[in-house]
DRENDRENVEX-452660 format. One record per residue: x, y, z of N, C-alpha, C, O in turn; residue in three letters. Coordinates in pm, whole numbers, plus 50000, padded with zeros to 5 digits. Layout:
// residues N
XYZXYZXYZXYZALA...
END
This chain:
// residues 134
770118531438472770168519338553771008521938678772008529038677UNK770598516538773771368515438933772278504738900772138495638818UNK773248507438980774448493339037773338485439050772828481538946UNK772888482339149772338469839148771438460839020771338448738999UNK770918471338957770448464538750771888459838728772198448038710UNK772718470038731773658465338637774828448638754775428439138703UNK774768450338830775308438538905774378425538842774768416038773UNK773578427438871772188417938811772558409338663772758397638634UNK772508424238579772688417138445774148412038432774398402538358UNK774968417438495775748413838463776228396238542776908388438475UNK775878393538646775598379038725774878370538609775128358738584UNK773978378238546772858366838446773868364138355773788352438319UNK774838370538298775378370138160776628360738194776948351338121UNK777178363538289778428356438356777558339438370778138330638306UNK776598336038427776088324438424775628318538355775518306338370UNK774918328938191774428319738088775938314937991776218304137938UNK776468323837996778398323337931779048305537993779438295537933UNK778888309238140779298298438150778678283538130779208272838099UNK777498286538155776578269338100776658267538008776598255537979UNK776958282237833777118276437747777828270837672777508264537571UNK779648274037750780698267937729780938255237796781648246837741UNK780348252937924780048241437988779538229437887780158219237857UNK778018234237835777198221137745778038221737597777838212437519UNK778768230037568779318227637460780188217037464780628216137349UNK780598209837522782128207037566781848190137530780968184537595UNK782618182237424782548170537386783028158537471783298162637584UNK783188148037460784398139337543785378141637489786288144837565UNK785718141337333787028144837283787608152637314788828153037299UNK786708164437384787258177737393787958179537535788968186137559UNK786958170037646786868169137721788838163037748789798168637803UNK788688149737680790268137437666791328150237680792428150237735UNK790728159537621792258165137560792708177837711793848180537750UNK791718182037754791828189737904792358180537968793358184738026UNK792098166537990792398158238112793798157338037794758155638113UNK794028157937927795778152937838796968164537915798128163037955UNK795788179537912796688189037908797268192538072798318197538113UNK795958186638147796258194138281796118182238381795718185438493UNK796438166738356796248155038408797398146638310797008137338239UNK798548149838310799258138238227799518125738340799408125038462UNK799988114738218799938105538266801098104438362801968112838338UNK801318097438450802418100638563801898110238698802468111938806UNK800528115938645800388125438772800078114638889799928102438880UNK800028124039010799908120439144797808118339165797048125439099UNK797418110339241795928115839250795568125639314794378128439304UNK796318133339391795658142539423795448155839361794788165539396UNK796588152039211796218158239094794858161139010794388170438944UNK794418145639055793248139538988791908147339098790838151839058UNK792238146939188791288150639239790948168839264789888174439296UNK792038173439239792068186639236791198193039122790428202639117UNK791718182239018791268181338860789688185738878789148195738832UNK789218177338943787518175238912787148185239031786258192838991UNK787508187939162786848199539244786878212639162785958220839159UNK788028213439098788148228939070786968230038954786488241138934UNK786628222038899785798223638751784498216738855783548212838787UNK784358215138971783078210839034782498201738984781308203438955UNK783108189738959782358180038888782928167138992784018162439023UNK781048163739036780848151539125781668142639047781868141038926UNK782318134539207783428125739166783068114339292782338114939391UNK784008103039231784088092639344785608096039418786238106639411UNK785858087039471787138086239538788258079439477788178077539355UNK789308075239540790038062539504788988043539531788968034939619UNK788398045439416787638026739360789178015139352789898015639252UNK789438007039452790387993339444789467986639312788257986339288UNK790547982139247790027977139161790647960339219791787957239253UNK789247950739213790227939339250790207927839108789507931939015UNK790987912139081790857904538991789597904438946789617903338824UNK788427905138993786947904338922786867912338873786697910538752UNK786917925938919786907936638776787217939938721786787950538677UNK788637931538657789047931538518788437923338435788587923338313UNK787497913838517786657904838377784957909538385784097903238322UNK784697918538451783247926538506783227928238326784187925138256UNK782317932138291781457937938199781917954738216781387959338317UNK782257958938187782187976238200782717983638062783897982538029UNK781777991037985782047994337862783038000237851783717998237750UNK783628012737981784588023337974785968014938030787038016837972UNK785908007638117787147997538137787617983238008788607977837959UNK786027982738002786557969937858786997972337746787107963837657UNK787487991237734787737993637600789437992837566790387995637639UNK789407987637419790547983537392791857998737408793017994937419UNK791688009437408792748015637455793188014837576794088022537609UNK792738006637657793238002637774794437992937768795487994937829UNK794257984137704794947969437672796707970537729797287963337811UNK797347985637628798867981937673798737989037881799857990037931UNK798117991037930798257995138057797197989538144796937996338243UNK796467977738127795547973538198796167963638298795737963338414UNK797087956138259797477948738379798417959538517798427956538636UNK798997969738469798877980138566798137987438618798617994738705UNK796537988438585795817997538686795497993638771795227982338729UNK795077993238954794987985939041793817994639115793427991439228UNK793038011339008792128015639094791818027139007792568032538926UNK790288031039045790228043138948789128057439021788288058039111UNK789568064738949788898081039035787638086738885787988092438782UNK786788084438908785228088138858784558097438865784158100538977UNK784248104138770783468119238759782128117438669782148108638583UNK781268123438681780048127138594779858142638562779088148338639UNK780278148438490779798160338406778308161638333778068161038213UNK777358163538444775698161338387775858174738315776428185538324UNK774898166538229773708178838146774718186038027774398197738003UNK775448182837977776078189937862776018192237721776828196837641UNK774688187537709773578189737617772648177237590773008166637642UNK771528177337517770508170437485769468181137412769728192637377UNK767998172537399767268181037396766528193637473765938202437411UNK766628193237603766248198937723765108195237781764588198937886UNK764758186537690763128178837706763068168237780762868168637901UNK763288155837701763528143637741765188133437733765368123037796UNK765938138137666767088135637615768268146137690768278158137660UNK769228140537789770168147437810771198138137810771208125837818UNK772718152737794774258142637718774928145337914774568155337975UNK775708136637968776598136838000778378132137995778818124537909UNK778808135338050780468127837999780948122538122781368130038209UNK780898106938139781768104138248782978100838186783288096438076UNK783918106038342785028106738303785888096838401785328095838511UNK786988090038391787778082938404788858082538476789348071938436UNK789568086438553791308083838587792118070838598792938071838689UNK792148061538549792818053238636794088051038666794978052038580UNK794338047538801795798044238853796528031238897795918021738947UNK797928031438875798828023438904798568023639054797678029939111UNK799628014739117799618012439272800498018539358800868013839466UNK800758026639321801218041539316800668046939354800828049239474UNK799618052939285798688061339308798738071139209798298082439229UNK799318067039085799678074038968799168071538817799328060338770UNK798578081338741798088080238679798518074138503799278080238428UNK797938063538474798468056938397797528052638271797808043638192UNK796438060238269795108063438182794248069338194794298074838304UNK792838073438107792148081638132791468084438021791978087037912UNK789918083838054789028078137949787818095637980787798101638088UNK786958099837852785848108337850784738101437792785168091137741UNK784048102037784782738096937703781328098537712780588091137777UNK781048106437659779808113737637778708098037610778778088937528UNK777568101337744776388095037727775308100537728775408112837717UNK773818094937740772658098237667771618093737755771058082737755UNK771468101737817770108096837947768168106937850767678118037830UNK767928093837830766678095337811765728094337924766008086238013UNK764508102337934763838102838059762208096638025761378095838115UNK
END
């Protein structure tokens, strides 16, 4: 084999390695990265560093105003929010597509969560694996 076969295979193997540790990856699993390298108290531009470096589409800083604490929203209406909800005043949003399904019609993603005090400091933070059927 030439350098260039072997550059080759070796690019293919480096990229299937990584998609398959990528789709492996749970929300639980997910909670516990954002625990280890996002504690609570961080700064956002912690938060945002967070999600470029792992390349995962994000929103910005979202104001959260009085209506959307009574909005409908499954990942904000959940009760581990409760002791820190009257402190969040805004939140930073990610989608981690495609981290498994069937490959057919059924794929998993995990959106993910930051939210902050008025500060600009992080004071929760939610993963949760969903289910886009096509």
């Amino acid at each position: 084999m030439n350098r260039l076969h072997i550059t080759v295979v070796l690019i293919l193997v480096s990229v299937v390695t990584v998609n398959c540790a990528h789709r492996a990856l749970t929300g639980e699993q997910m909670e516990q990265v954002m625990v280890n390298e996002v504690p609570i108290g961080s700064d956002v531009s912690r938060v945002i560093g967070f999600f470029d470096s792992r390349h995962i589409d994000h929103t910005g800083i979202v104001q959260l105003d009085n209506e959307s604490h009574s909005r409908p929203d499954t990942l904000f209406s959940n009760p581990t929010l409760d002791p820190v909800r009257d402190r969040i005043r805004s939140h930073v949003g990610g989608l981690m597509r495609d981290v498994g399904g069937d490959g057919f019609l059924t794929r998993w993603d995990i959106i993910v969560r930051f939210y902050l005090d008025g500060n600009g400091k992080v004071v929760a933070h939610q993963a949760k694996k969903v289910e886009t059927s096509f």
